[in-house]
C-alpha positions as CSV (number, residue, x, y, z in Angstrom):
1,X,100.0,105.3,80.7
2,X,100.5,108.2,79.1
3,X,98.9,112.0,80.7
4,X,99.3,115.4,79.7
5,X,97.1,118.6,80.1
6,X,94.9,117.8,77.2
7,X,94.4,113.9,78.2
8,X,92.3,112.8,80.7
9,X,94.8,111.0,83.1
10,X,94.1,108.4,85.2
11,X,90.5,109.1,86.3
12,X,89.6,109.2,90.6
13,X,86.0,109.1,91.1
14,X,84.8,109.2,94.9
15,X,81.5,108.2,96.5
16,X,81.6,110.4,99.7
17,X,78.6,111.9,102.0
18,X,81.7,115.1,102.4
19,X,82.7,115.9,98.9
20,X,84.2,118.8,100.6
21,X,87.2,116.9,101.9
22,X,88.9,116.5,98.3
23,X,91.0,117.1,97.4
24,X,92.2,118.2,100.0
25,X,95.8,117.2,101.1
26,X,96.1,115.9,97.5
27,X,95.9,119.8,96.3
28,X,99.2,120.0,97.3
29,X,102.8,119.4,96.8
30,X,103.6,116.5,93.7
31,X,99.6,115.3,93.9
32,X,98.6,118.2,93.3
33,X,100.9,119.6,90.6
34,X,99.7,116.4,88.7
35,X,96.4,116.9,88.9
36,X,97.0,120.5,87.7
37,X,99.0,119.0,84.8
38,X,96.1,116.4,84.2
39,X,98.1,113.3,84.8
40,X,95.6,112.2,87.0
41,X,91.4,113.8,87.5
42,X,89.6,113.7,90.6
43,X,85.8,113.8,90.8
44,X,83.2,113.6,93.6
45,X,80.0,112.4,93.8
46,X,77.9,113.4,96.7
47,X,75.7,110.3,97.6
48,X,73.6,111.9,100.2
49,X,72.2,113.7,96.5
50,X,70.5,110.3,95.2
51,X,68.0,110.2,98.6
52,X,64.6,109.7,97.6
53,X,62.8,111.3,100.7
54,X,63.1,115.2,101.4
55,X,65.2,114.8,104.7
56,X,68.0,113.0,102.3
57,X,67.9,110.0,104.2
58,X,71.1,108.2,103.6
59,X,71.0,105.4,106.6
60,X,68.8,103.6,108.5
61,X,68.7,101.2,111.5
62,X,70.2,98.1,110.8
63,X,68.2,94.8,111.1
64,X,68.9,92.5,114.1
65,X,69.7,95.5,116.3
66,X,72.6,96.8,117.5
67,X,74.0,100.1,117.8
68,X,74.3,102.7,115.1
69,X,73.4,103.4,111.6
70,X,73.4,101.6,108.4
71,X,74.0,103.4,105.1
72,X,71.3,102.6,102.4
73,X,71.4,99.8,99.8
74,X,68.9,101.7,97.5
75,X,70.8,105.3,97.6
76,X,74.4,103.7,97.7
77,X,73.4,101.8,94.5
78,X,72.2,104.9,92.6
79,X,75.3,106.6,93.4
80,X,77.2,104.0,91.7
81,X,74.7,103.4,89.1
82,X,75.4,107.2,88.3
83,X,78.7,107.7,88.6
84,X,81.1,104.5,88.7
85,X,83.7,104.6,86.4
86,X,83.3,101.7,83.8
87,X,86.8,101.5,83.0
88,X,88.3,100.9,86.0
89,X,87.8,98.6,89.6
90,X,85.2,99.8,92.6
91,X,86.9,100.1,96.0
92,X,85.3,100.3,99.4
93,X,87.6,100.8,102.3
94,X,86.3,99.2,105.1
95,X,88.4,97.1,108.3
96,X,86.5,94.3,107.2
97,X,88.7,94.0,104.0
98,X,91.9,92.6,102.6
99,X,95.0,95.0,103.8
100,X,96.6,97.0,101.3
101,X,100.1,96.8,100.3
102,X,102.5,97.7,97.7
103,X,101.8,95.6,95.0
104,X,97.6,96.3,95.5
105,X,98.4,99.7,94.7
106,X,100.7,99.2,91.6
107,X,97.4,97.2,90.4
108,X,95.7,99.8,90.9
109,X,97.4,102.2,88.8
110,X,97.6,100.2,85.8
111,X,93.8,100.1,85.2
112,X,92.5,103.7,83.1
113,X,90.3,104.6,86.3
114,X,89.6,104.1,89.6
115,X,86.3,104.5,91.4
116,X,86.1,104.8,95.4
117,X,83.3,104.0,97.6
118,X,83.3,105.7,101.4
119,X,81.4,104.2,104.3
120,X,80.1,106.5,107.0
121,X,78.1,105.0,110.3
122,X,78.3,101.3,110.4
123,X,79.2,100.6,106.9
124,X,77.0,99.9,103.9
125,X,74.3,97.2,103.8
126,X,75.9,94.1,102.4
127,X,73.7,93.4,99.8
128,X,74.6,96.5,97.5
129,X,78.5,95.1,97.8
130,X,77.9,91.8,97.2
131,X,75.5,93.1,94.1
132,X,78.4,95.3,92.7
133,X,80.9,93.2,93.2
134,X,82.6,95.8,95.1
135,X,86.5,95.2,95.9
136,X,87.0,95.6,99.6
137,X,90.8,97.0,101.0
138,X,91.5,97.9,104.5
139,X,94.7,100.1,105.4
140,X,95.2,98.0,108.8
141,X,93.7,97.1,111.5
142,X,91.9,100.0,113.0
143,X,88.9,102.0,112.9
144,X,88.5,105.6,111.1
145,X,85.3,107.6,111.3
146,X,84.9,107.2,107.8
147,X,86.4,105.9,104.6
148,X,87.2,109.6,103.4
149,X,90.5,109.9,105.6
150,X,91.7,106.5,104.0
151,X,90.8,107.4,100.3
152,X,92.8,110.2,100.6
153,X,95.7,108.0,102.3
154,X,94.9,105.1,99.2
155,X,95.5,107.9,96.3
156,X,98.4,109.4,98.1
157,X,99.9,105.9,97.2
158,X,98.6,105.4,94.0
159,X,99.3,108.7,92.6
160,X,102.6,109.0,93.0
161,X,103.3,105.9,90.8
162,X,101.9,107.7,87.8
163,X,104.6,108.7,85.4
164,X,105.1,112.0,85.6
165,X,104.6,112.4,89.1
166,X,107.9,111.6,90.5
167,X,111.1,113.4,88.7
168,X,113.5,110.9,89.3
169,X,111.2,107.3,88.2
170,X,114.4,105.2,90.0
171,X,113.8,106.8,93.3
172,X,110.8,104.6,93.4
173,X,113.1,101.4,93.2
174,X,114.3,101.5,96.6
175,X,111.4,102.6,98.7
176,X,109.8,100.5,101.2
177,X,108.2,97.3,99.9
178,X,109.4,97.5,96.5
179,X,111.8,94.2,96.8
180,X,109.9,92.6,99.7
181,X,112.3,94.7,101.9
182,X,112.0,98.0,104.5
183,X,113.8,100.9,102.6
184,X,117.5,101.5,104.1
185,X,117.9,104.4,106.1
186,X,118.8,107.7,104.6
187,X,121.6,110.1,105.2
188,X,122.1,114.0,104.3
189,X,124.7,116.6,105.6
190,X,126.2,117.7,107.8
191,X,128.3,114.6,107.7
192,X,128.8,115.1,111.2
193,X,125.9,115.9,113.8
194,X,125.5,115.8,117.2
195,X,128.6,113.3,117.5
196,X,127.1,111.1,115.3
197,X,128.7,110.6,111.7
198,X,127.3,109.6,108.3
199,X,128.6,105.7,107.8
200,X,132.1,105.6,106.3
201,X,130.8,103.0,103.3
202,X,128.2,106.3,102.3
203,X,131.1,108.8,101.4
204,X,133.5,106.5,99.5
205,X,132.1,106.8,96.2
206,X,132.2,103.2,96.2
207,X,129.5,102.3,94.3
208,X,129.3,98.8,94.6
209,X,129.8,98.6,98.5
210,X,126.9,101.2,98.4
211,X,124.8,99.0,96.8
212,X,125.6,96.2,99.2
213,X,125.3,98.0,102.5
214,X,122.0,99.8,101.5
215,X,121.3,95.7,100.6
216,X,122.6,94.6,103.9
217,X,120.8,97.1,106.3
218,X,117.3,96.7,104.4
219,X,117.0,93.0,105.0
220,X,118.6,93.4,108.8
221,X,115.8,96.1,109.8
222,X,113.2,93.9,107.4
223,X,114.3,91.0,109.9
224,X,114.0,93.1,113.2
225,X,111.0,95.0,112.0
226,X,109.0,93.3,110.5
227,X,109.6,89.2,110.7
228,X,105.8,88.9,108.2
229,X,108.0,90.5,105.5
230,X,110.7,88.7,106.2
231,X,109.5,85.6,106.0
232,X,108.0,85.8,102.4
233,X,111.1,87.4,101.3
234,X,113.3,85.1,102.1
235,X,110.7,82.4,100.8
236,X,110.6,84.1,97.3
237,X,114.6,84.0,97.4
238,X,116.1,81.7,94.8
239,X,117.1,78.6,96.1
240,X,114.1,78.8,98.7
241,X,112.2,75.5,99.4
C-alpha cells in the first residue's frame, strides 16, 4: 500500500450523529502526522443530515416496547447510500458483535478503504444491517454511549499498521498479539531504580539469550494472563495435536 501527500491513502469514512469528535485524538502524535502526510484520509458524514422531517428525526421508539430509542432504518440507509466507500468493508461497532483482535485489524488495513458506521440510543434497526450486509466488531464486553469513542479506538489500531506510520516497521513484530503471545516487558535507564535492576540477560549484548528471554517471559505472562491466548498458541505450535 503505497501513500504520499499527493495519493489518497487509505481512505476512513465515518457515519456519526457528532462529526465533531474527529478526528480528534487521531490529530495527534503519529495518527496525525500521517494523515497530514496523506497516508491515510478521514472523512465524516453527519447522518442526522439525511432526516426527512424538519425536526431531523434520527430515531424512533422501537417496536415491542422497551426502553429507549431506535435509530432509523430509512435515514441510516441514506447515509450509507451516500457516502459508503465502495472499495472497502462497512463496520458497525456494536457489543452485539464479534470481538476485535489483532489479526481483524491487519484485515482491515489491507483493503483501499474503510467505512464506519456509529450507533447512538439503542443501536440501529436490524433490518438496514442485515440489508447492507454490514460487518459487526465489538472491542469487548461492555457498553459505551456510542460507537464514536470505539471508532476512534478501532483506527488508533489500524492506522498505525500503515507503512509509513511507524519509523521503525520491526517494532511492530514484537508487540502484543503479533505471535499469539503478550509482548515482553520493557526496560529503559537508569539501570538501577528504586533497588530494583534492569535483568542481567538485558545488558549483555547477548543477542541470542535476548531473544530467548524476551521468548521465555512472553509465553510465561501469556500463560498467567491470559490462559484464552494461551491455549490457541500452544495449539498452533508445531507438533500440536
Amino acid at each position: 500500500m503505497n501513500a504520499s501527500p499527493n495519493s489518497p491513502g487509505w481512505r476512513v469514512v465515518v457515519l456519526t450523529l457528532f462529526p465533531e469528535m474527529f478526528p480528534g485524538p487521531l490529530a495527534h502524535s503519529l495518527a496525525g502526522r500521517g494523515l497530514q502526510r496523506g497516508i491515510w484520509s478521514l472523512e465524516t458524514v453527519d447522518i442526522r443530515s439525511f432526516a426527512r422531517d424538519k425536526h431531523a428525526t434520527v430515531d424512533d421508539t422501537p417496536f415491542g416496547g422497551g426502553a429507549g430509542m431506535v435509530m432509523r432504518p430509512d435515514v441510516v440507509d441514506a447515509a450509507i447510500e451516500a457516502a459508503a466507500a465502495t472499495d472497502g468493508p462497512l463496520v458497525y461497532l456494536t457489543p452485539r458483535g464479534r470481538p476485535l483482535n489483532q489479526a481483524k485489524v491487519r484485515e482491515l488495513v489491507r483493503h483501499p478503504a474503510l467505512t464506519i458506521l456509529c450507533g447512538r440510543y439503542e443501536g440501529i434497526d436490524e433490518r438496514v444491517l442485515e440489508a447492507r450486509a454490514v460487518e459487526e466488531i465489538s472491542l469487548g464486553d461492555f457498553v459505551l454511549s456510542g460507537g464514536e469513542v470505539a471508532a476512534l479506538c478501532l483506527l488508533d489500531a489500524c492506522v498505525r499498521l500503515l507503512p509509513g506510520i511507524v519509523g521503525a516497521a520491526e517494532s511492530l513484530e514484537d508487540e502484543s498479539f503479533e505471535r499469539g503471545l503478550l509482548e515482553h516487558p520493557q526496560y529503559t535507564r537508569p539501570q538501577v531504580w528504586q533497588g530494583r535492576e534492569v535483568p542481567e540477560v538485558l545488558t549483555s549484548g547477548h543477542h541470542g539469550r535476548i531473544r530467548a528471554w524476551r521468548l521465555a517471559r512472553a509465553e510465561a505472562d501469556t500463560r498467567s494472563r491470559r490462559p484464552d491466548l494461551w491455549s490457541r498458541y500452544v495449539a498452533d505450535r508445531p507438533g500440536a495435536d
